[in-house]
C-alpha positions as CSV (number, residue, x, y, z in Angstrom):
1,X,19.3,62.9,-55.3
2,X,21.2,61.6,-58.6
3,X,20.8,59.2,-61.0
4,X,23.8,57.3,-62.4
5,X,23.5,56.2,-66.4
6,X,27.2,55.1,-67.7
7,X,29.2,57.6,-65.8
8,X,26.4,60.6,-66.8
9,X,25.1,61.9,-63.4
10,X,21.3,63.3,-63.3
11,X,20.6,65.3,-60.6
12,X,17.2,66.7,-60.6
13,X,17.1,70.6,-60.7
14,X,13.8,72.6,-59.5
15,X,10.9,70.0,-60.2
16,X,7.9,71.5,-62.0
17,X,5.5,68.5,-62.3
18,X,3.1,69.2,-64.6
19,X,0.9,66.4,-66.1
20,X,-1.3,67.1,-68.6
21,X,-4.8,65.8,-68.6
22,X,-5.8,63.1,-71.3
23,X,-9.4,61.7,-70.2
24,X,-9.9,58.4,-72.6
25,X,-12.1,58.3,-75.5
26,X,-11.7,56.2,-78.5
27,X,-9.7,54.3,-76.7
28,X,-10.1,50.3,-75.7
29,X,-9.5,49.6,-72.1
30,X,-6.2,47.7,-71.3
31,X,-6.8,43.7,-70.3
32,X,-6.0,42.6,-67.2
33,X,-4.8,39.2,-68.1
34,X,-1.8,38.5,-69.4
35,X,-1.6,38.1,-73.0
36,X,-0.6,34.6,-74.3
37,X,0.2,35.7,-77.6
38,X,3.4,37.0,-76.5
39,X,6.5,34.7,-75.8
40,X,8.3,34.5,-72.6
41,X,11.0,36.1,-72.9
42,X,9.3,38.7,-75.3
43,X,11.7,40.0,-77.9
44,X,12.3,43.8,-78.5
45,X,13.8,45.9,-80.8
46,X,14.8,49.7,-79.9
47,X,14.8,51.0,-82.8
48,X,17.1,54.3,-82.8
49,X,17.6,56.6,-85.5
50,X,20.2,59.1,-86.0
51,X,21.7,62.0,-88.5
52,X,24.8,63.3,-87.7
53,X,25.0,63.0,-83.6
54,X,27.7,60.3,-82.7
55,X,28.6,61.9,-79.8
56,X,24.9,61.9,-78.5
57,X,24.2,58.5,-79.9
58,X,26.9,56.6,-77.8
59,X,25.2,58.1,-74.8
60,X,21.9,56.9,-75.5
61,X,22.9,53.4,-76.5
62,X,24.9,52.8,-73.7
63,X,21.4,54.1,-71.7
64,X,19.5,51.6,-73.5
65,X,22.1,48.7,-72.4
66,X,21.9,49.3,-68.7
67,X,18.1,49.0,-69.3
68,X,18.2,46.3,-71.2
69,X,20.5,44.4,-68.9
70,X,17.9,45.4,-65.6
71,X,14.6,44.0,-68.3
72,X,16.3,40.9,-68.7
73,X,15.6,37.7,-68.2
74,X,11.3,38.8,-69.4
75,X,12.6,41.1,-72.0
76,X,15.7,40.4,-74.6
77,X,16.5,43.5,-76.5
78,X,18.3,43.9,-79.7
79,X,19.3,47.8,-80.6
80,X,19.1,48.9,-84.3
81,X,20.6,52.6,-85.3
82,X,19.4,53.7,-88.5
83,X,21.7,56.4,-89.8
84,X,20.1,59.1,-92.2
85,X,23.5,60.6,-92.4
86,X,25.1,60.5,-95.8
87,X,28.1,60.1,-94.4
88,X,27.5,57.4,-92.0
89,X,28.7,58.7,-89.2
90,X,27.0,57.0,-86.4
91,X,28.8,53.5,-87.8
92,X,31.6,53.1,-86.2
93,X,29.9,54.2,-82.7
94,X,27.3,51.1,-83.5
95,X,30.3,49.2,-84.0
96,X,32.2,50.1,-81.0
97,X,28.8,49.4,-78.9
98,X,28.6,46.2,-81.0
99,X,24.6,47.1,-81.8
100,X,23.2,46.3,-85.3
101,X,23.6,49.3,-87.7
102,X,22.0,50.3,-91.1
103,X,22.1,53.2,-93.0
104,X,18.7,54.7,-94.4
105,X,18.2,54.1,-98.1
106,X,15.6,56.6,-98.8
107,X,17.3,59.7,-97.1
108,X,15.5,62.9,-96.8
109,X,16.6,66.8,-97.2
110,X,15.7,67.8,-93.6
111,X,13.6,65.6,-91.1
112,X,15.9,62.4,-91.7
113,X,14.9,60.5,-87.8
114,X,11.4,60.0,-89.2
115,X,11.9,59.0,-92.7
116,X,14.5,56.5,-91.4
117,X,12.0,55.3,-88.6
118,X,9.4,54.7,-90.9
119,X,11.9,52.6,-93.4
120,X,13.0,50.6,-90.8
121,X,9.6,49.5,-89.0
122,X,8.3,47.4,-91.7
123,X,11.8,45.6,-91.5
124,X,11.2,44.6,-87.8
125,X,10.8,41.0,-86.7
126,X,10.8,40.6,-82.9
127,X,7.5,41.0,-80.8
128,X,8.0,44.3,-79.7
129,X,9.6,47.8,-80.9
130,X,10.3,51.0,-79.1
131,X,11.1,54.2,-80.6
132,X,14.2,56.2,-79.7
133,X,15.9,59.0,-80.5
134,X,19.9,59.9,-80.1
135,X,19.1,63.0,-78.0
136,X,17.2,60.6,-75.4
137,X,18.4,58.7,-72.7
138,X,16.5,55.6,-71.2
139,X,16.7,54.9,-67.5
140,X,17.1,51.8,-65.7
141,X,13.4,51.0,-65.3
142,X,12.1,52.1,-69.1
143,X,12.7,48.5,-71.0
144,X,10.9,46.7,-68.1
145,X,7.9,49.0,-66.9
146,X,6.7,49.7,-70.7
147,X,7.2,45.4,-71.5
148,X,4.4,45.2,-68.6
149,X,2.3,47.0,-69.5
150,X,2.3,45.2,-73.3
151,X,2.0,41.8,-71.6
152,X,-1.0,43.3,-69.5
153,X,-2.6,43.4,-72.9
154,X,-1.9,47.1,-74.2
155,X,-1.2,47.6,-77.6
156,X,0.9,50.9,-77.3
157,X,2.4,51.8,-74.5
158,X,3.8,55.6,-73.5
159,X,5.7,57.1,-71.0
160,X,6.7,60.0,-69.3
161,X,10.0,62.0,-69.4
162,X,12.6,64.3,-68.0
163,X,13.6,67.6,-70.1
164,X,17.3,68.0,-69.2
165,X,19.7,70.6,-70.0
166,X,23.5,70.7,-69.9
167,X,24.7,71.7,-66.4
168,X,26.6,75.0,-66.8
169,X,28.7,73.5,-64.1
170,X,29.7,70.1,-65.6
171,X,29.8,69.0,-68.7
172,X,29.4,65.7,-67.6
173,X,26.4,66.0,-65.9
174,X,22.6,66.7,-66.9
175,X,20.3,68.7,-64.6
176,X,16.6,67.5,-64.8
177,X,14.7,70.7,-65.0
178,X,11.0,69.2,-65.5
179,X,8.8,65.9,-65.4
180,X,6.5,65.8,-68.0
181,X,3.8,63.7,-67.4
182,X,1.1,61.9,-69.5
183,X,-2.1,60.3,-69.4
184,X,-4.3,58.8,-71.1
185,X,-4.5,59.6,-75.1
186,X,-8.1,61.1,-76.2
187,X,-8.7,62.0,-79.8
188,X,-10.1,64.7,-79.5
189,X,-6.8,66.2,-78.1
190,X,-4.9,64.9,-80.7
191,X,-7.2,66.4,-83.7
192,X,-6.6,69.9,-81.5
193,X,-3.2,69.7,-82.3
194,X,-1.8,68.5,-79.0
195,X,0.1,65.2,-78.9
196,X,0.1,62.8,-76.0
197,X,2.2,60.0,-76.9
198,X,5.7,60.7,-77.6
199,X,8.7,59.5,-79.4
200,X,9.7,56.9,-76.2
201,X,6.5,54.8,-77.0
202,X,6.9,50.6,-76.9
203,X,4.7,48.5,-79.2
204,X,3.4,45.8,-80.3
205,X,5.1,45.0,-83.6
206,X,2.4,43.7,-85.2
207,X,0.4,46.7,-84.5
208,X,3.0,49.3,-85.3
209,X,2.7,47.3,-89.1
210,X,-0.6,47.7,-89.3
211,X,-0.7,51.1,-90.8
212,X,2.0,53.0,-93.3
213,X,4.3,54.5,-92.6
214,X,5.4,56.8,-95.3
215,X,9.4,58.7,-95.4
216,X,7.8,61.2,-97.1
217,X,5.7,62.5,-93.7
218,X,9.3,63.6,-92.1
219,X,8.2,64.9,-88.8
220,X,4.5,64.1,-88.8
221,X,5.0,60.5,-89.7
222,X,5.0,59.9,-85.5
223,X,1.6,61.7,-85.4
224,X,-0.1,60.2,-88.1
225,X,0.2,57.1,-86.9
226,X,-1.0,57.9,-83.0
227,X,-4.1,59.4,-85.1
228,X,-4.3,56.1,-87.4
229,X,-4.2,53.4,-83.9
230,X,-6.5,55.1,-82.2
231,X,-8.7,55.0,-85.5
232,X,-8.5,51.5,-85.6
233,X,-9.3,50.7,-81.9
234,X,-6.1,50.1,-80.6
235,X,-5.6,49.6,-76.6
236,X,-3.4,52.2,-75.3
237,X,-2.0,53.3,-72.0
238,X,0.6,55.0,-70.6
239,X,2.6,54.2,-67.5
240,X,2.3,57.2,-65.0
241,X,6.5,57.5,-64.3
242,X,9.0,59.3,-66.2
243,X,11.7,57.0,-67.5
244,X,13.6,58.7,-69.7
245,X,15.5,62.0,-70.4
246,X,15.1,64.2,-73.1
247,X,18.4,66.1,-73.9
248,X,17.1,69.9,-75.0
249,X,19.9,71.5,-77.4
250,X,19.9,73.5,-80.2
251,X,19.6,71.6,-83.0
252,X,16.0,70.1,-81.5
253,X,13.1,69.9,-84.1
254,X,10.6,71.0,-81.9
255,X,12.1,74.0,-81.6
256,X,12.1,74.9,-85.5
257,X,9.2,74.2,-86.9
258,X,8.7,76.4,-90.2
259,X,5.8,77.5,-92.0
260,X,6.2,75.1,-94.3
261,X,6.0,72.1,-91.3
262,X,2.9,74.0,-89.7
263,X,1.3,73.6,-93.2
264,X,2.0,70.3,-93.2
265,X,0.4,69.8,-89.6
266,X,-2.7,71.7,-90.6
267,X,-3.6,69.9,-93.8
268,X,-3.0,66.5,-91.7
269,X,-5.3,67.2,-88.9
270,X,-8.1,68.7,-91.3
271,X,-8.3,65.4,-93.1
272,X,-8.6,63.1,-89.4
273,X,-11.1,66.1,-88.6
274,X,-12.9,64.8,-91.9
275,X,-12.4,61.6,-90.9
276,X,-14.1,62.1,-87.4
277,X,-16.9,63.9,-88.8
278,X,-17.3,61.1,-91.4
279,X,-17.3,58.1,-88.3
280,X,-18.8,60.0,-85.4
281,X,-20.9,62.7,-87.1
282,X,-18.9,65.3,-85.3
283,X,-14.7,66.4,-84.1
284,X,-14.4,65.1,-80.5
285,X,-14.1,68.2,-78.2
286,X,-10.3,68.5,-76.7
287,X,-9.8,67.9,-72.7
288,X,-9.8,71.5,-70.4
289,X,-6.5,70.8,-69.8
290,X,-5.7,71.1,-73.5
291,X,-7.8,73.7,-74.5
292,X,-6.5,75.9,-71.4
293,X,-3.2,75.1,-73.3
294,X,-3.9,75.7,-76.6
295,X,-5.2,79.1,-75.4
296,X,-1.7,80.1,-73.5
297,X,-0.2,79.3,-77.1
298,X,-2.2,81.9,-78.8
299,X,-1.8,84.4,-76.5
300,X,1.9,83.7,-76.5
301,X,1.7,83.9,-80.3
302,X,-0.2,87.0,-80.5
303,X,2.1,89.2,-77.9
304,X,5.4,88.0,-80.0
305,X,3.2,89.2,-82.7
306,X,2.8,92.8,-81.8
């Protein structure tokens, strides 16, 4: 079976579903009622940064149209690209696509998709804001199915998500090798080191200004705040559907982190763990799931060691 997204065909390769337990803990439960704070039509903003991709960012915001168009009437969606790129060089696809464009001011060395993210969020004035990124790709159902679950009454809404590769075959095609599946977030997972909530998350915008966000974080900006909402109290969920693709290539962060990153990680969990420790006299204990995980890392580590 394909999927059609703006003449890019998805066809789904060998399916390896593999969702990874997240028991909740920390965590408010979601309200059943819908919440009258928020306007009908609510009002979102994708917010979708960029460095140096044009030919990956056209794809995704013509993704995030054809999901904005099957959202609407309940959901009207305004796209912002933020360009870390000293150059510029995702303007003139924001203008083709006639989305809203602006270029970071405080540009960073390396990491520039969060430290343009975490500009731009204190800048945004609808009810809602999604994150995306340039090497993702939204299908039809994303806008809508995350927008429910906010009006249900979560604060912070994730999702689940296709990894796609380039199909040898055609290069106009994407082959979806694997779902990856979420569930619910649990502290104690994330001060292990494992992240459940990911870069495709929909919010509430008044909760995503509740904490700082600081351009100097670069990649664990993102992390830091999941850590920070789920501090605070805030209601999360995530709906139990992938609805978006991730496009793997080789310029992906996740798959060069440095030692200098890793330190950067490390020193940011160790002060939530001193944070836990302070609040609940002790570090929540990760899921099995996670610590199964964690434990395949390490023995993956340790034979490309010796």
């Amino acid at each position: 079976m394909s999927v059609r997204r703006d003449n890019t065909v998805v066809r789904r390769g060998r399916q390896h579903d593999q969702p990874h337990g997240f028991r909740g803990m920390q965590c408010r439960p979601v309200g059943r009622e819908p919440d009258a704070r928020l306007a009908t039509p609510m009002d979102l903003t994708i917010l979708l940064v960029t460095r140096d991709r044009p030919a990956l960012l056209e794809h995704s915001i013509r993704s995030i149209l054809a999901s904005a168009a099957a959202a609407e009437p309940e959901v009207v969606t305004r796209i912002l690209v933020v360009d870390d790129s000293h150059e510029g060089s995702a303007e003139h696809v924001a203008a083709a696509l006639a989305v809203e464009y602006e270029r970071n001011p405080v540009r960073d060395s390396g990491f520039g998709q969060s430290a343009a993210r975490s500009w731009a969020i204190p800048r945004i004035r609808t009810d809602l804001v999604a994150m995306f990124d340039d090497d993702d790709l939204m299908l039809e159902d994303h806008i809508g199915r995350l927008a429910r679950h906010i009006r249900d009454g979560a604060d912070v809404c994730s999702t689940g998500y296709w990894y796609a590769d380039p199909d040898p075959a055609d290069a106009t095609k994407l082959v979806a090798r694997r779902r990856q599946l979420l569930r619910q977030p649990r502290l104690g997972d994330l001060l292990a080191g494992y992240q459940p909530v990911n870069d495709g998350a929909m919010m509430r915008t008044e909760v995503a200004q509740s904490v700082a966000w600081d351009p100097g974080r670069e990649i664990l900006m993102m992390y830091q705040v999941w850590l920070q909402l789920i501090f605070d109290g805030r209601r999360f969920t995530v709906n139990r559907s992938a609805t978006f693709l991730y496009r793997q290539h080789a310029a992906s962060v996740s798959r060069n982190l440095g030692e200098r990153e890793a330190l950067l990680e490390a020193q940011l969990l160790e002060e939530f763990r001193a944070r836990a420790i302070e609040r609940f006299g002790g570090v929540p204990r990760p899921s099995l799931p996670v610590r199964l995980r964690l434990a395949r890392y390490a023995l993956a580590r340790a034979i490309g060691r010796g």
